[in-house]
Backbone as CSV, one residue per row, in Angstrom:
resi,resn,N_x,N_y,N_z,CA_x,CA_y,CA_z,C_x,C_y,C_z
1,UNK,6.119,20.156,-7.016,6.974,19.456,-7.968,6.164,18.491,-8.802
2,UNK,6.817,18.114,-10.233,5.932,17.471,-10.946,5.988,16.134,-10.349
3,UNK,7.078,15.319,-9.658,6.893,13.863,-9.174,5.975,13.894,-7.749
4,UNK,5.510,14.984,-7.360,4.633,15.085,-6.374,3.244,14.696,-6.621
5,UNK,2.813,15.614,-8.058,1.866,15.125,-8.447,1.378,14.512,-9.152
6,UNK,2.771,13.453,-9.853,2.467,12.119,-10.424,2.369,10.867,-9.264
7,UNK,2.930,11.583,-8.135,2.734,9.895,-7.003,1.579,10.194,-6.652
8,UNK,1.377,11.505,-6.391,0.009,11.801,-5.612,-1.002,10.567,-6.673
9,UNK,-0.890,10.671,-7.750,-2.133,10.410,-8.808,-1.971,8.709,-8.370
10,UNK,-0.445,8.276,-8.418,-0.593,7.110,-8.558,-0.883,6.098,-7.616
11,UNK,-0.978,7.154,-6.201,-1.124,6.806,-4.806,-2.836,5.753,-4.938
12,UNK,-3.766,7.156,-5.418,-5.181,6.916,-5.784,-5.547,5.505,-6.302
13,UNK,-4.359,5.762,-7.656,-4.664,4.282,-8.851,-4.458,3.016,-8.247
14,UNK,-3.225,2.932,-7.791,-2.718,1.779,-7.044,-3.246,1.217,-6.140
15,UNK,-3.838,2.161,-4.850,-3.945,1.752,-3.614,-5.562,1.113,-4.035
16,UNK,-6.571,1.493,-4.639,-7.908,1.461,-4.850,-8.072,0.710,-5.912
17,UNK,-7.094,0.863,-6.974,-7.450,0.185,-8.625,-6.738,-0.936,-8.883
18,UNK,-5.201,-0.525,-8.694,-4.183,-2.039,-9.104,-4.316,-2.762,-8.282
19,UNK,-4.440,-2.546,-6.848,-4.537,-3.465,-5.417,-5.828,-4.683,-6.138
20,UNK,-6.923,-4.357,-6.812,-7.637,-4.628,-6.630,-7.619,-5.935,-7.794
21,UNK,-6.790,-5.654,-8.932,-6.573,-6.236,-10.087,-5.763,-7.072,-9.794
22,UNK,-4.753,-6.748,-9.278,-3.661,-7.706,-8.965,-4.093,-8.700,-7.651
23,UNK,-4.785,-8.738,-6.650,-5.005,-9.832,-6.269,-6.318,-10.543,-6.660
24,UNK,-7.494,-10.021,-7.144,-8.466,-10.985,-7.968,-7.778,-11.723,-9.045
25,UNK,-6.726,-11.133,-9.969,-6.419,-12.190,-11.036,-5.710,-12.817,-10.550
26,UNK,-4.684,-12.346,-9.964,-3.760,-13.450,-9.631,-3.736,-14.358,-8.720
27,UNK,-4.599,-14.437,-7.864,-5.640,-15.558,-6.389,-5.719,-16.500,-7.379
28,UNK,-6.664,-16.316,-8.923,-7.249,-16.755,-9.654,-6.688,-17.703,-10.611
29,UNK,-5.708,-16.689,-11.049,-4.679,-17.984,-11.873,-3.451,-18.757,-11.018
30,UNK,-3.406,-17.720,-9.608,-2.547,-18.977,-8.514,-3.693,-20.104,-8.176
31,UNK,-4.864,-19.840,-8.148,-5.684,-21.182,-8.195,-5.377,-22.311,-8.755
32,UNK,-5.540,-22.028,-10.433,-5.656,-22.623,-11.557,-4.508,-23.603,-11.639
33,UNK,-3.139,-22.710,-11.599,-1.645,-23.263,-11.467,-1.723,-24.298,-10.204
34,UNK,-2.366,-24.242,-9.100,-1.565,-24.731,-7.909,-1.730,-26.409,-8.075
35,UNK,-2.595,-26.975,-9.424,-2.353,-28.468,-9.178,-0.475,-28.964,-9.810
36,UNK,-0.175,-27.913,-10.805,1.102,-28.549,-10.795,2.417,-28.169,-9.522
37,UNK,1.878,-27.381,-8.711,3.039,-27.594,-7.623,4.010,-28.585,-7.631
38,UNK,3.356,-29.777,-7.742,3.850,-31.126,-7.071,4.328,-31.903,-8.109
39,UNK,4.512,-31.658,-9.083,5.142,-32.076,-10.282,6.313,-32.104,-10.294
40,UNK,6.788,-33.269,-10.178,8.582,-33.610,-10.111,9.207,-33.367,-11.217
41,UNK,8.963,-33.099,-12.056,9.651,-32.648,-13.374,9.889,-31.178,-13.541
42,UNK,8.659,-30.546,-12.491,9.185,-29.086,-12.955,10.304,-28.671,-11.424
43,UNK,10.449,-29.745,-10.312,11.258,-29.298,-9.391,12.201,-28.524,-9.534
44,UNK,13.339,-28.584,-10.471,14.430,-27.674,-10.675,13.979,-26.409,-11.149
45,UNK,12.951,-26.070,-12.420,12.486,-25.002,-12.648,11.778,-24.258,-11.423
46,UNK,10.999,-24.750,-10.659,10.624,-24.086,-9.111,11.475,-23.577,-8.252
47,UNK,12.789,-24.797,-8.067,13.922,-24.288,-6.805,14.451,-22.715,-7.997
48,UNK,14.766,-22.872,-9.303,15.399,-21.764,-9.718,14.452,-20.514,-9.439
49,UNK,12.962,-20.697,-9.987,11.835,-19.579,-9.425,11.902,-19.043,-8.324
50,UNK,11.784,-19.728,-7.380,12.017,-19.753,-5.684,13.054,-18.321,-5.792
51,UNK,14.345,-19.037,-6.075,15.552,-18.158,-5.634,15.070,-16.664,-6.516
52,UNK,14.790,-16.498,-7.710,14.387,-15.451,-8.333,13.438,-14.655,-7.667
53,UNK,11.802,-14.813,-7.788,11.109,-14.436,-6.822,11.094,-13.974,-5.346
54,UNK,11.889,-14.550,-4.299,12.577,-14.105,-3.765,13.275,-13.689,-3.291
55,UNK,14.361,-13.254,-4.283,15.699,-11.953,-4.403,14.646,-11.300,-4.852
56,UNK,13.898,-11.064,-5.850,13.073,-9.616,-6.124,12.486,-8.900,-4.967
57,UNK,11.561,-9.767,-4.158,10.780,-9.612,-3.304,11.942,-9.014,-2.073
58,UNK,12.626,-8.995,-2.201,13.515,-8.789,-0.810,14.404,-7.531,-0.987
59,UNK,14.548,-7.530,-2.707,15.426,-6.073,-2.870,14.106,-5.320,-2.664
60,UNK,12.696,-5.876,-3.311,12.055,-4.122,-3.512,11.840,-3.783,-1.931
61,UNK,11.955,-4.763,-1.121,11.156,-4.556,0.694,12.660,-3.412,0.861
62,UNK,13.887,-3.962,0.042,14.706,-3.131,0.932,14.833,-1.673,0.283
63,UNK,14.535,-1.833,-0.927,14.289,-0.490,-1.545,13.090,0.661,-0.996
64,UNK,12.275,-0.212,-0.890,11.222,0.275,-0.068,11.335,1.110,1.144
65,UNK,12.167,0.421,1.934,12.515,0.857,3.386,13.560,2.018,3.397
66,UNK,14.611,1.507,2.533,15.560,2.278,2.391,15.262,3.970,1.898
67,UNK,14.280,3.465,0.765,13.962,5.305,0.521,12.597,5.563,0.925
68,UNK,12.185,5.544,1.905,11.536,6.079,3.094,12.187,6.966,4.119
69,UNK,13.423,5.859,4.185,14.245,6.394,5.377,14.818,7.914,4.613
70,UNK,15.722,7.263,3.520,15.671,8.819,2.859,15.026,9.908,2.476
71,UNK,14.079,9.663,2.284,13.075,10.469,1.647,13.137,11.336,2.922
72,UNK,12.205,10.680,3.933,11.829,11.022,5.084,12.946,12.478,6.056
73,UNK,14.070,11.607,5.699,15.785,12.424,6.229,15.954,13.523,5.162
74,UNK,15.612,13.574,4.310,16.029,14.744,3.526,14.832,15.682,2.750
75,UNK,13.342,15.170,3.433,11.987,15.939,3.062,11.996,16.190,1.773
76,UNK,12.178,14.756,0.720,12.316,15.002,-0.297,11.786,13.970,-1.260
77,UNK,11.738,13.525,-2.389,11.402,11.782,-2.540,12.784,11.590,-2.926
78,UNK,13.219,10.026,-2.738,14.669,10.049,-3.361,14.929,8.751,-4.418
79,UNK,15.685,9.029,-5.521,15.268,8.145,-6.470,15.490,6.478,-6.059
80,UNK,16.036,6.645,-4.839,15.510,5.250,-4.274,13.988,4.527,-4.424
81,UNK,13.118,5.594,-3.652,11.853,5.822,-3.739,11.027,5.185,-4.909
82,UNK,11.589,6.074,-5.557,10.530,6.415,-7.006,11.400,4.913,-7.435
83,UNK,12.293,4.362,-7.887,12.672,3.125,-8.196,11.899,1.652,-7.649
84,UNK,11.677,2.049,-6.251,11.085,0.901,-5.269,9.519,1.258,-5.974
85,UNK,9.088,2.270,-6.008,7.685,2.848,-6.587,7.612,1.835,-7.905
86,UNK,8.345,1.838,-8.583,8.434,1.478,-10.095,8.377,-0.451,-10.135
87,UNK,8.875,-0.413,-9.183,9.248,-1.780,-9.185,7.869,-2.807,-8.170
88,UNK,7.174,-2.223,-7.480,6.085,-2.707,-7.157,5.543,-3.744,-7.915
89,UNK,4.732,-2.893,-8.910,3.560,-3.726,-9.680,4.414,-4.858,-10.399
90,UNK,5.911,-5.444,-10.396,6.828,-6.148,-11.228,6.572,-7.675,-10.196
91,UNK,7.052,-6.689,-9.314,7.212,-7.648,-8.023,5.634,-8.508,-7.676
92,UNK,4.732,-7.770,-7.361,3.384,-7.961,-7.015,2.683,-8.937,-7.898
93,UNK,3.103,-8.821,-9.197,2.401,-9.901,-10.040,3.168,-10.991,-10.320
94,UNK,4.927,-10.833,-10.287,5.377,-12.032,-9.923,5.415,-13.347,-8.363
95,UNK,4.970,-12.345,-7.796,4.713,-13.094,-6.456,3.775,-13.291,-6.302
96,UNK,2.728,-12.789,-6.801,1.305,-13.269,-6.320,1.125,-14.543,-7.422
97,UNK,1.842,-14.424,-8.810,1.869,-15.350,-10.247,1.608,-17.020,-9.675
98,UNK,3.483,-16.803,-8.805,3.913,-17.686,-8.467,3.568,-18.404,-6.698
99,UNK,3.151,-17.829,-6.209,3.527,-18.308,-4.407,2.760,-19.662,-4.937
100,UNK,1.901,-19.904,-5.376,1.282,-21.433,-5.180,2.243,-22.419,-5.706
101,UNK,3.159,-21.954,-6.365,4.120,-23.017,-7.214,5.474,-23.066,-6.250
102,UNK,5.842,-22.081,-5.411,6.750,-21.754,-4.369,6.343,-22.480,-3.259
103,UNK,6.258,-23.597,-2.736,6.019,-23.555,-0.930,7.154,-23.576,-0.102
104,UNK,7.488,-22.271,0.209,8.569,-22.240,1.002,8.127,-21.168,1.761
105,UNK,8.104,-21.704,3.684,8.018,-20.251,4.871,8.784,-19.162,4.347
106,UNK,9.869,-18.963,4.089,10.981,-17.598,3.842,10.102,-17.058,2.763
107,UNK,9.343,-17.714,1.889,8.878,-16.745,0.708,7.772,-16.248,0.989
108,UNK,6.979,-17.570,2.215,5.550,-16.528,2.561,5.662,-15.075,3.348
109,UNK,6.804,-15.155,3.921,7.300,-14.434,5.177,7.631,-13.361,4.522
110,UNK,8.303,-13.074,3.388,8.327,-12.166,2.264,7.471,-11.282,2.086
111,UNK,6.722,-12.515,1.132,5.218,-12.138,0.598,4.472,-11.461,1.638
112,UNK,4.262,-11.712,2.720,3.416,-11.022,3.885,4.076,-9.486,4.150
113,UNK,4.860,-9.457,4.735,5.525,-8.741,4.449,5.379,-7.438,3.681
114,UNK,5.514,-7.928,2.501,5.578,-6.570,0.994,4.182,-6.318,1.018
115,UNK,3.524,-6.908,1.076,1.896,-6.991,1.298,1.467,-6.157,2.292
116,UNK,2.087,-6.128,3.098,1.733,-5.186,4.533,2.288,-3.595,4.255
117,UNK,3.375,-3.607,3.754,4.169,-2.435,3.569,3.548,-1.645,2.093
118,UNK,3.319,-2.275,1.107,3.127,-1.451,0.182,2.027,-0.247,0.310
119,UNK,0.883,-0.367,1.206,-0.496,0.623,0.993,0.539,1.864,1.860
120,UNK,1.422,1.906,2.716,2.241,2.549,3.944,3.022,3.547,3.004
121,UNK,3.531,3.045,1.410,4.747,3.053,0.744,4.358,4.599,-0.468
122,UNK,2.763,4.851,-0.829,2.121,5.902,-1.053,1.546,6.840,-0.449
123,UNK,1.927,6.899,0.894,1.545,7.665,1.707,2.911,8.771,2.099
124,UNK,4.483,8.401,1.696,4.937,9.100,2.270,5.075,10.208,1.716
125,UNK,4.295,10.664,0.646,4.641,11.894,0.201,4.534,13.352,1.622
126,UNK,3.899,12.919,2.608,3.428,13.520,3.548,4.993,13.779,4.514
127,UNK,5.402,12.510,4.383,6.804,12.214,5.296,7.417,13.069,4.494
128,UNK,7.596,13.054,3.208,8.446,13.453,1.952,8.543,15.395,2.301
129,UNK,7.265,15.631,2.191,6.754,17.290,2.480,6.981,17.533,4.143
130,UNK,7.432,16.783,4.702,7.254,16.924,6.409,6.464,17.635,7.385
131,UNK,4.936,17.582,5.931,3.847,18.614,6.929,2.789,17.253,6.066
132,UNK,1.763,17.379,6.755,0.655,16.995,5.985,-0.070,18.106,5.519
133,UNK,-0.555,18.819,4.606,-1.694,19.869,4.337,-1.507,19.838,3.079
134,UNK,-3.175,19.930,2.933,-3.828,19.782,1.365,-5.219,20.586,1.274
135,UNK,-6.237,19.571,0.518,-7.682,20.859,0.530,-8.261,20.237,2.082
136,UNK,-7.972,18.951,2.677,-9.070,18.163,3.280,-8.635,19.037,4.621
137,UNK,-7.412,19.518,4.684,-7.211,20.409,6.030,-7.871,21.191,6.367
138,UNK,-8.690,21.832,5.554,-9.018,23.181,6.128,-10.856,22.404,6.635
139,UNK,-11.104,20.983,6.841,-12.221,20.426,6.755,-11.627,20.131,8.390
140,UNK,-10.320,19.372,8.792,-9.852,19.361,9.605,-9.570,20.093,10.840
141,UNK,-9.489,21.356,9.993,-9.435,22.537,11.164,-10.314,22.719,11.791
142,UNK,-12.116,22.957,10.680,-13.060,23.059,11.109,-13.309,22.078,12.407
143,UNK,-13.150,20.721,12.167,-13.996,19.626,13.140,-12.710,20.100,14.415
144,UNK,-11.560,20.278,14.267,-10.760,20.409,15.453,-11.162,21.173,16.665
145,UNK,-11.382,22.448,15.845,-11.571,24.051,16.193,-13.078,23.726,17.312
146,UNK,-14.292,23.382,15.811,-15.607,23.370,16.680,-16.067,22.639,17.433
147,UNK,-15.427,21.135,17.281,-15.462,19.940,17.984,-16.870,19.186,17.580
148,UNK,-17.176,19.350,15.976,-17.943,18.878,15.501,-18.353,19.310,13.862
149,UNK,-18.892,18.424,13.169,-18.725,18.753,11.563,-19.811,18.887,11.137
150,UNK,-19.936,20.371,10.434,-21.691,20.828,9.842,-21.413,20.620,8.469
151,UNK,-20.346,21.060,7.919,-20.313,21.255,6.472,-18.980,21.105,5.990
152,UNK,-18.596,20.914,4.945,-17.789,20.954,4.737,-16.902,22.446,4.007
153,UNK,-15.821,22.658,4.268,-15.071,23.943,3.900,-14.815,24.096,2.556
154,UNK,-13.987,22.837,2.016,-13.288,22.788,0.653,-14.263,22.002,-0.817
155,UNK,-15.243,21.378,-0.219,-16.442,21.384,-1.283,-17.862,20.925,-0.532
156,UNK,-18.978,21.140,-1.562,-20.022,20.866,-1.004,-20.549,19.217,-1.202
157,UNK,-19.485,18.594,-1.787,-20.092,17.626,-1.880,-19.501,16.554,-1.347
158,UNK,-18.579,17.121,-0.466,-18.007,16.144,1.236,-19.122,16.720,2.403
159,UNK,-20.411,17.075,2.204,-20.834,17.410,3.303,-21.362,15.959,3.973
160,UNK,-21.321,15.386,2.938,-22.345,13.909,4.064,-21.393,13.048,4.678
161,UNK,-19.860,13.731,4.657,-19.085,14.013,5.697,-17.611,13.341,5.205
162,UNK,-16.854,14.410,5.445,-15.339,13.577,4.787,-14.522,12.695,5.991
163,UNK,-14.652,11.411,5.570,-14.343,10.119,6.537,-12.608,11.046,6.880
164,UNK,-11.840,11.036,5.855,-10.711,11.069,6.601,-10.494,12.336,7.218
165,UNK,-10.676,13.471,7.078,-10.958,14.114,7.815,-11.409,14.206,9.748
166,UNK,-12.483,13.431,9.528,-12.830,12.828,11.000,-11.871,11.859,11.432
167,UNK,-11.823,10.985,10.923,-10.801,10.103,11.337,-9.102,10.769,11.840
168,UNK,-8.917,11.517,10.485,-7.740,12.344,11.209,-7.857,13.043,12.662
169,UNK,-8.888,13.718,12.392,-8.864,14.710,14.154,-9.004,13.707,15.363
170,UNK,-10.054,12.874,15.058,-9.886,11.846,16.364,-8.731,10.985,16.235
171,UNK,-7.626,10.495,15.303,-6.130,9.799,15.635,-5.702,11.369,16.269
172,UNK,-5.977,12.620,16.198,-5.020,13.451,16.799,-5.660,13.969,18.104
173,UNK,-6.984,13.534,18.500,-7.376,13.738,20.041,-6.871,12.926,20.892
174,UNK,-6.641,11.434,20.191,-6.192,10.239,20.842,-5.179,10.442,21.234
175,UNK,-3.739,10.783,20.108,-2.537,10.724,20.447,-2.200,12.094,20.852
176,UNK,-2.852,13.318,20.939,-1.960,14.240,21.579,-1.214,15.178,20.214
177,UNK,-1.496,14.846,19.010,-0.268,14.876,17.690,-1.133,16.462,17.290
178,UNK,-0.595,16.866,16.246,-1.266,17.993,15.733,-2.366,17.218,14.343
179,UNK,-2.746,18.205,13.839,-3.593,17.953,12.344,-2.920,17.868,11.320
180,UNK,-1.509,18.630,11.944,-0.479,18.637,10.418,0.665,17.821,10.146
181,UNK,0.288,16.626,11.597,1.309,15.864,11.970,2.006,14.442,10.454
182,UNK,3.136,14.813,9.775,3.089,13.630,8.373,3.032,12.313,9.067
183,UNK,3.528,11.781,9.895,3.524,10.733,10.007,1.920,9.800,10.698
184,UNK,1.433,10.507,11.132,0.259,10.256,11.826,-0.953,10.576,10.147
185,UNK,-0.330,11.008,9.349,-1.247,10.794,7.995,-0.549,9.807,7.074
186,UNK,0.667,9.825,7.033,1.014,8.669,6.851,0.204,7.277,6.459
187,UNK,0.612,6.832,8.556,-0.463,5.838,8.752,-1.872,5.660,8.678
188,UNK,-2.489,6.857,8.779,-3.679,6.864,8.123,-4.393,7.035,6.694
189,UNK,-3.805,6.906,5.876,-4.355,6.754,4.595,-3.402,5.826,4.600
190,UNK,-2.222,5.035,5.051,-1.788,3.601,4.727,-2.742,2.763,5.201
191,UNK,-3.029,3.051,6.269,-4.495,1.749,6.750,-5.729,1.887,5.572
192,UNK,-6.132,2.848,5.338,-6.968,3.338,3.949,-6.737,2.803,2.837
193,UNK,-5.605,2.476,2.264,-4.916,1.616,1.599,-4.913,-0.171,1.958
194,UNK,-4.465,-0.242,3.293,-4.519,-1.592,3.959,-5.704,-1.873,3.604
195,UNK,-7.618,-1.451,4.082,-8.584,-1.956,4.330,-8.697,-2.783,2.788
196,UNK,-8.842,-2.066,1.759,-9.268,-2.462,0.479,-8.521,-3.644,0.229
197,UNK,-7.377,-3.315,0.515,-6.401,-4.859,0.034,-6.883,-6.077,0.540
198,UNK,-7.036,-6.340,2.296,-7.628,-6.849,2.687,-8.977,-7.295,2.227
199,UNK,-10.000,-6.114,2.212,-11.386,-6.682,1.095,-11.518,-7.464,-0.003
200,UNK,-10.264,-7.265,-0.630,-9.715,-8.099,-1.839,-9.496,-9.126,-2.235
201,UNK,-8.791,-9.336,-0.333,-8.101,-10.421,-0.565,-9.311,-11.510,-0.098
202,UNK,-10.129,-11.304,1.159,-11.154,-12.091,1.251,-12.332,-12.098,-0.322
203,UNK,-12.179,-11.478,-0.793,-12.847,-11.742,-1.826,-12.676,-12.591,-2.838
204,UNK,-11.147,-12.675,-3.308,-10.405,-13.345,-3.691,-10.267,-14.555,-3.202
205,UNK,-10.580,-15.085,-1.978,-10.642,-16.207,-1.214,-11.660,-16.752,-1.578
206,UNK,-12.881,-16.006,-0.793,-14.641,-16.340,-1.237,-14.284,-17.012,-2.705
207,UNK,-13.553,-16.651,-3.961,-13.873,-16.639,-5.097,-13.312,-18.306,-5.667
208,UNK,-12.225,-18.027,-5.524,-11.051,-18.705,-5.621,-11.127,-19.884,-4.351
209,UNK,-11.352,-19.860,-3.835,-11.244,-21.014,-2.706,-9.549,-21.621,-2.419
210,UNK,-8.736,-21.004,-2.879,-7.238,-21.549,-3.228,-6.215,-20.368,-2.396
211,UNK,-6.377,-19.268,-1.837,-5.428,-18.279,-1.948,-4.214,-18.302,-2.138
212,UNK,-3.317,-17.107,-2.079,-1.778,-17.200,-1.144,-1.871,-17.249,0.201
């Protein structure tokens, strides 16, 4: 389907490219902003931010969840999905804009939160298809089958070895699961997603000295 292989694309962009944009700039200008926090004049404009920022942040977590669950129940994407999809990068730069001007637990608790879930949130096309298989499978089969990796199957220029690939067969020696298991790829290219964000975000720290 064609929205298969527009998430597929945007899975790539997002998880590796926007992840990466959106918390260096915005660490950066939540830096910059965070001396007026404390400014009694803008208090009412903050409590109104507050409440905004976090109604957004809380519909997309539930949009999020919600068409997963669907998606997942009907092996399909559902325009829940693709809506919560859409609404990410809205959310992400208004919350990351603002948290230094916000100090409120319920909004960090949010923020953590959506932060944790989003790299999880491009992965379900796998849940969506209720198989995992693509080109990297047949790289998979190989290491399963021989119980070790010479070359690669689907190009020559994963021979100096395709990480997820390996990584997949050993999450499926560990747990017992198959190679074609969606949810067990899922979580593994969501953690794949997770690492970079994380890199980001300490970087963004190192940089900025201010974070969220």
């Amino acid at each position: 389907m064609f929205i298969d292989s527009v998430l597929g694309w945007v899975n790539h962009l997002f998880v590796f490219g926007l992840n990466f944009m959106l918390m260096l700039i915005s660490s950066l200008l939540t830096a910059s902003r965070s001396s007026n926090s404390h400014n009694n004049k803008l208090g009412n404009k903050v409590e109104r931010a507050q409440t905004i920022i976090m109604s957004i942040i809380f519909l997309n977590i539930a949009l999020i969840l919600s068409g997963v669950i669907s998606s997942a129940w009907r092996f399909h994407y559902s325009l829940t999905l693709i809506i919560a999809i859409l609404l990410i990068p809205v959310t992400a730069y208004l919350m990351l804009l603002t948290c230094k001007t916000i100090p409120n637990s319920l909004h960090a608790k949010l923020t953590t939160l959506f932060i944790a879930i989003v790299p999880f949130v491009f992965t379900t096309k796998y849940i969506a298809n209720g198989v995992e298989e693509h080109e990297v499978t047949s790289d998979m089969v190989n290491i399963y089958l021989n119980g070790y990796f010479r070359w690669s199957i689907h190009g020559s220029h994963y021979d100096l070895a395709p990480l997820d690939a390996i990584l997949k067969v050993m999450l499926t020696y560990i747990t017992g699961s198959s190679i074609y298991d969606p949810i067990l790829g899922a979580v593994m290219y969501g953690l794949f997603g997770l690492a970079p964000l994380l890199t980001v975000y300490i970087l963004a720290r190192k940089i900025s000295g201010r974070p969220c």
